[in-house]
C-alpha positions in Angstrom: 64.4 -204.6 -73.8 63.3 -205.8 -70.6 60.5 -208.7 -70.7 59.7 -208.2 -66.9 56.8 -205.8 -65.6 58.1 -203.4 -63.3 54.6 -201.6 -63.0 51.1 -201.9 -63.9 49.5 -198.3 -64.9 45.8 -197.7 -64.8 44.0 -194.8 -66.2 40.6 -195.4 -64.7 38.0 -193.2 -66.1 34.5 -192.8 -65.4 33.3 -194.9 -68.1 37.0 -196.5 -69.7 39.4 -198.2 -68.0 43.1 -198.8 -69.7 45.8 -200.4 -68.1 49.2 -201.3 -69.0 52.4 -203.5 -67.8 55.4 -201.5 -67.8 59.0 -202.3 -67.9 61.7 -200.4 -65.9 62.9 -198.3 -69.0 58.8 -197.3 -69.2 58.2 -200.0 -72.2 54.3 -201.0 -72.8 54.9 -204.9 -72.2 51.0 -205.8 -72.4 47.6 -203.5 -72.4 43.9 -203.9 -71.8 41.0 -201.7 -72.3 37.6 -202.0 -71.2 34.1 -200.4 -70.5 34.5 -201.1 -66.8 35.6 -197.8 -65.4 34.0 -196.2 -62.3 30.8 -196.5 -62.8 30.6 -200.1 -63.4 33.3 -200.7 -60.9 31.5 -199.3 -58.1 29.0 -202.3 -58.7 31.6 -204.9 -59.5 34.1 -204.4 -57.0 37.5 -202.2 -58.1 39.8 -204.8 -56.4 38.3 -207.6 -58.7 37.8 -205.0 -61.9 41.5 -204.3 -61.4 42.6 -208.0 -60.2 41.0 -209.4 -63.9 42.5 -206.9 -65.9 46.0 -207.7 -64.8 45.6 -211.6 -64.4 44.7 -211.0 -68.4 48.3 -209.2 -68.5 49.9 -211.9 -66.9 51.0 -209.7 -64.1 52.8 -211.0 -61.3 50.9 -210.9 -57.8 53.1 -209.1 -56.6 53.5 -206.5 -59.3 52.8 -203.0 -57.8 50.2 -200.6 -59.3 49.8 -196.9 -59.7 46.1 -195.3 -60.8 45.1 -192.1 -62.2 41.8 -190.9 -62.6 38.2 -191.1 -61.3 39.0 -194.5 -58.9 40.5 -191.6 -56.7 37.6 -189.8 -56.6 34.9 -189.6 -53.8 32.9 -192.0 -55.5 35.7 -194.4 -56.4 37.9 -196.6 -54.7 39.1 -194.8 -52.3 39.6 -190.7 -52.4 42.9 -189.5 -52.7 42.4 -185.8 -51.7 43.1 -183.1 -54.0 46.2 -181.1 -54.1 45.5 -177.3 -54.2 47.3 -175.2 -56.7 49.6 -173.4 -57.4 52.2 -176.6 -57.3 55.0 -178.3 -58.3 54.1 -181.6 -60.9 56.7 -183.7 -59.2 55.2 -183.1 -55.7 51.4 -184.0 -57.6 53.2 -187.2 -58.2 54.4 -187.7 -54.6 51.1 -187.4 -53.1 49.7 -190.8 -54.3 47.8 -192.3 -51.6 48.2 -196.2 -51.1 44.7 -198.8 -51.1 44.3 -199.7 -47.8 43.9 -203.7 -47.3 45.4 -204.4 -50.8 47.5 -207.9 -51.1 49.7 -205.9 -53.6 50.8 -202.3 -53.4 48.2 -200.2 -55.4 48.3 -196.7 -55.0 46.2 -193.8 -56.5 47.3 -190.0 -57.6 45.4 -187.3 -56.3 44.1 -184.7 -58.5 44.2 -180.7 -58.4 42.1 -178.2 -56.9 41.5 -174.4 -58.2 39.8 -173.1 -54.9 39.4 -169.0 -56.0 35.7 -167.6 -55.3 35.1 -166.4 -58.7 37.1 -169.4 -59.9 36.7 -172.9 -58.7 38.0 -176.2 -60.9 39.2 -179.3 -60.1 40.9 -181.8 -62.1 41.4 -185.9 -62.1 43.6 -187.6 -64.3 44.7 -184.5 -66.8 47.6 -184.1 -64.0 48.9 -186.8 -64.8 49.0 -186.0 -68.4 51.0 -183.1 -67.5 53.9 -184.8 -65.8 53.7 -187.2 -68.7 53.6 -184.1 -71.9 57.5 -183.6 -71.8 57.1 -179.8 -70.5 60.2 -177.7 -70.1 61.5 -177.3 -66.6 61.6 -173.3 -66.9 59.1 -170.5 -68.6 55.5 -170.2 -68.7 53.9 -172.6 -70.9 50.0 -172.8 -72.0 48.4 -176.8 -72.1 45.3 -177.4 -73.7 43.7 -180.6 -73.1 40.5 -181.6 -75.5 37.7 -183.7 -73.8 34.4 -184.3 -72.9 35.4 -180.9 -70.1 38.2 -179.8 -71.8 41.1 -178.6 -69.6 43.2 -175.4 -70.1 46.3 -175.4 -67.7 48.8 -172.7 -66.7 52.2 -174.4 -66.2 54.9 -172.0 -64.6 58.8 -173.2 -63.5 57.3 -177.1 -63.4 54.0 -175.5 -61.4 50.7 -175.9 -62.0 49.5 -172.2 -61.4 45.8 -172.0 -62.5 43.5 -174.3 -65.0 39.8 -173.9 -66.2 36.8 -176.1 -67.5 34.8 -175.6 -70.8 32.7 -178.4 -71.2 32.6 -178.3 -74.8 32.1 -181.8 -75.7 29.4 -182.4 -73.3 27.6 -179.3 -74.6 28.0 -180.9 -78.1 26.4 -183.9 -77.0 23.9 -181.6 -74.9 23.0 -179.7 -77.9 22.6 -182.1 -80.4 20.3 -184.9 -78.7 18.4 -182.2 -76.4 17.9 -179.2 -77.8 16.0 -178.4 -80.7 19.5 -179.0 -82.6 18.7 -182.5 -82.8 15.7 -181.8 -86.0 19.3 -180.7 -87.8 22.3 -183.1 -86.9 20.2 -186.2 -86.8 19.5 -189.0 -84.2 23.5 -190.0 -84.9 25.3 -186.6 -85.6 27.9 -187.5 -88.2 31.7 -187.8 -87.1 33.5 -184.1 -87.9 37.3 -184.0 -89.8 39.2 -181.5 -89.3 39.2 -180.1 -93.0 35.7 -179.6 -93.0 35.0 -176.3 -94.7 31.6 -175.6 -92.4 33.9 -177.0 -89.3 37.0 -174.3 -90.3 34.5 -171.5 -91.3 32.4 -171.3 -88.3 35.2 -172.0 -86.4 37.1 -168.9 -87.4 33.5 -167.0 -87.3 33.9 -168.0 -83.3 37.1 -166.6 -82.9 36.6 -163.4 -84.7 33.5 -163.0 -82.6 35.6 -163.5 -79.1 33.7 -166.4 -78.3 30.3 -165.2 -78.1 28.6 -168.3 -80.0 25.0 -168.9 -78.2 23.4 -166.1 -80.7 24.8 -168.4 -83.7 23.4 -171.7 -82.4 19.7 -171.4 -83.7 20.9 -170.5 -87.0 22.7 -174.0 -87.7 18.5 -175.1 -87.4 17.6 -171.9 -89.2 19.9 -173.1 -91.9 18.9 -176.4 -92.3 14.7 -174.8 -92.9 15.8 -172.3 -95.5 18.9 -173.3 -96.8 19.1 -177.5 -96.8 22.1 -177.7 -94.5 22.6 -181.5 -94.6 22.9 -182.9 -91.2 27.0 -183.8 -91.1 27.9 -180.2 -92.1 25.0 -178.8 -89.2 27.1 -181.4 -87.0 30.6 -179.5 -88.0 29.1 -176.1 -88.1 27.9 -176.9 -84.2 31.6 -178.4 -83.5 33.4 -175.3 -85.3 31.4 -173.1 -83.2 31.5 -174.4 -80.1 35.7 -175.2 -80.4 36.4 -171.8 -81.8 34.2 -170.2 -78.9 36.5 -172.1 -75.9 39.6 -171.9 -77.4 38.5 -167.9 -77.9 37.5 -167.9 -74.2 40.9 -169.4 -73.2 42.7 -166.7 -74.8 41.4 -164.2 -73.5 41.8 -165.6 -70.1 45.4 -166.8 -70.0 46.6 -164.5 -73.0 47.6 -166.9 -75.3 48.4 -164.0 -77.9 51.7 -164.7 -79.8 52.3 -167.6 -77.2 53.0 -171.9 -78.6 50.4 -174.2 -76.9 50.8 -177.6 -75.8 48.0 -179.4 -77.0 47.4 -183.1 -75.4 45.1 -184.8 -77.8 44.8 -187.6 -79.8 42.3 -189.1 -82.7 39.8 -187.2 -84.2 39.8 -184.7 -81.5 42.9 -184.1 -81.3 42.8 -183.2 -85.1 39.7 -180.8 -84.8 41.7 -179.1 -81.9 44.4 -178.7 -83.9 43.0 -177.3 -86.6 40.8 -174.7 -84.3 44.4 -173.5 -82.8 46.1 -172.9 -86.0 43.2 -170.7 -87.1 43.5 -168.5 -83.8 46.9 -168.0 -84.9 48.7 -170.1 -82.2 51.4 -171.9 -83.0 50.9 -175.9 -82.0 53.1 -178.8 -80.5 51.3 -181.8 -80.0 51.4 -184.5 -77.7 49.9 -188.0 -77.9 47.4 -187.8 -74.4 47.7 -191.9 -74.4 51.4 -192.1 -74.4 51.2 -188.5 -71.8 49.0 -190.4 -69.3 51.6 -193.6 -69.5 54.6 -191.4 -69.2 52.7 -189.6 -66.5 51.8 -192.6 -64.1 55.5 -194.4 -64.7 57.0 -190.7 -63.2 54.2 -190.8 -60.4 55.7 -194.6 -59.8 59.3 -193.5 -59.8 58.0 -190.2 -57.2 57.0 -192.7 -55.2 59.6 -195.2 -54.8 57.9 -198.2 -56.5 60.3 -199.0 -59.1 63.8 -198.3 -59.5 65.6 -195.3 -61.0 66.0 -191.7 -59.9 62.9 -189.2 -58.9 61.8 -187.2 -61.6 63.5 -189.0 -64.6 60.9 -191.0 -67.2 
């Protein structure tokens, strides 16, 4: 295996920044992570945030760069306009714009707009995911992608054809420090596993309901007055709910009956997810969304000509 970067790869978040050197075959050479994504960057500087990450590396100055994420948004580094769907992954790829007045050549994928009236989404950073999830070139094929605004994705013939929001893991957040919620779960609600019988029950309960949780909500605080719901099991009781009612949401907007999804998780998360999809019945593949967004940005590098090989191959 090759010891020489070919690439640096940056998924730059709002909050998280990780950044990796890449080899011409795609090989992880050397990786950082840090708590310096957008929003600390906008103070810093993203030219020196990204500059001290990759002198850490031991990157070349010359070394080119490709970035996914939130430094191409309107408050980032500079804003790499969206690309409306319905289209082709590969041409996502080829829209990366390039950092003006940049010593090295950095360049920055654009994200996706959904711009129907009853409708509108956008995405950053989950379409790189996508080119990076291994998805057949042909057929229709159902992604869902577990977050703080958890993406659902309509893939069709290597086309991005729709996608929607559900904010589920902000809501948890909402919900358990803001509302009156936060008497139950506690002033640090308790991590949830996946085989948690509260976390499988209510999630089923969800489903079976078609997603219609909010009249369930007060009774995780209901529960814990009259019938001593300890505060981790209120905390999976919330999560099973509030999973079981997007995933329920999803299907009923993409029809997900009978149909495989893609799921691009990982950690915890990733587990709860998959848990909450097998209960609905759907059968699951899984892909790791770290090693996605890598795969992702070294196809978006190859799109655009920065390192050797042929378009479109990872």
């Amino acid at each position: 295996m090759s010891t020489t970067p070919a690439i640096a790869a940056i998924d730059w978040g709002t909050t998280r920044l990780r950044a990796w050197l890449l080899a011409g075959d795609g090989k992880v050479l050397a990786e950082r992570r840090g708590d310096d994504g957008l929003i600390t960057a906008r103070e810093t500087g993203f030219s020196t945030v990204l500059e001290r990450h990759l002198a850490a590396m031991g990157a070349p100055a010359t070394l080119p760069v490709v970035i996914c994420g939130m430094a191409g948004s309107r408050q980032g580094w500079i804003e790499a306009p969206y690309v409306d769907v319905a289209a082709p992954i590969d041409a996502i790829l080829r829209g990366a714009i390039r950092v003006p007045d940049t010593a090295r050549d950095v360049r920055i994928v654009p994200g996706l707009a959904q711009r129907l009236a009853d409708a509108p989404d956008v995405m950053r950073g989950e379409e790189t995911q996508l080119a990076g999830a291994d998805l057949p070139a042909e057929g229709r094929h159902i992604v869902c992608m577990p977050g703080t605004h958890s993406k659902w994705v309509v893939v069709e013939d290597g086309a991005v054809t729709g996608f929607g929001t559900w904010p589920t893991g902000e809501l948890f957040s909402i919900l358990a420090t803001h509302s009156i919620l936060r008497h139950s779960l506690g002033e640090h609600p308790a991590a949830v596993a996946a085989g948690n019988e509260q976390f499988r029950h209510w999630c089923q309960q969800a489903l079976e309901d078609g997603g219609d949780v909010s009249s369930r909500l007060f009774a995780i605080r209901a529960a814990g007055l009259l019938q001593d719901l300890k505060p981790d099991n209120a905390a999976a009781r919330l999560s099973g709910l509030l999973i079981g009612g997007e995933i329920a949401s999803a299907q009923r907007r993409y029809g997900t009956g009978g149909e495989s999804v893609v799921l691009v998780g990982s950690g915890a998360l990733g587990a709860l997810y998959a848990e909450a999809l097998e209960l609905a019945g759907l059968q699951v593949r899984s892909v790791d969304a770290e090693a996605a967004v890598r795969a992702g940005l070294f196809a978006a590098a190859r799109e655009n000509g920065m390192i050797a090989g042929e378009k479109g191959t990872t």
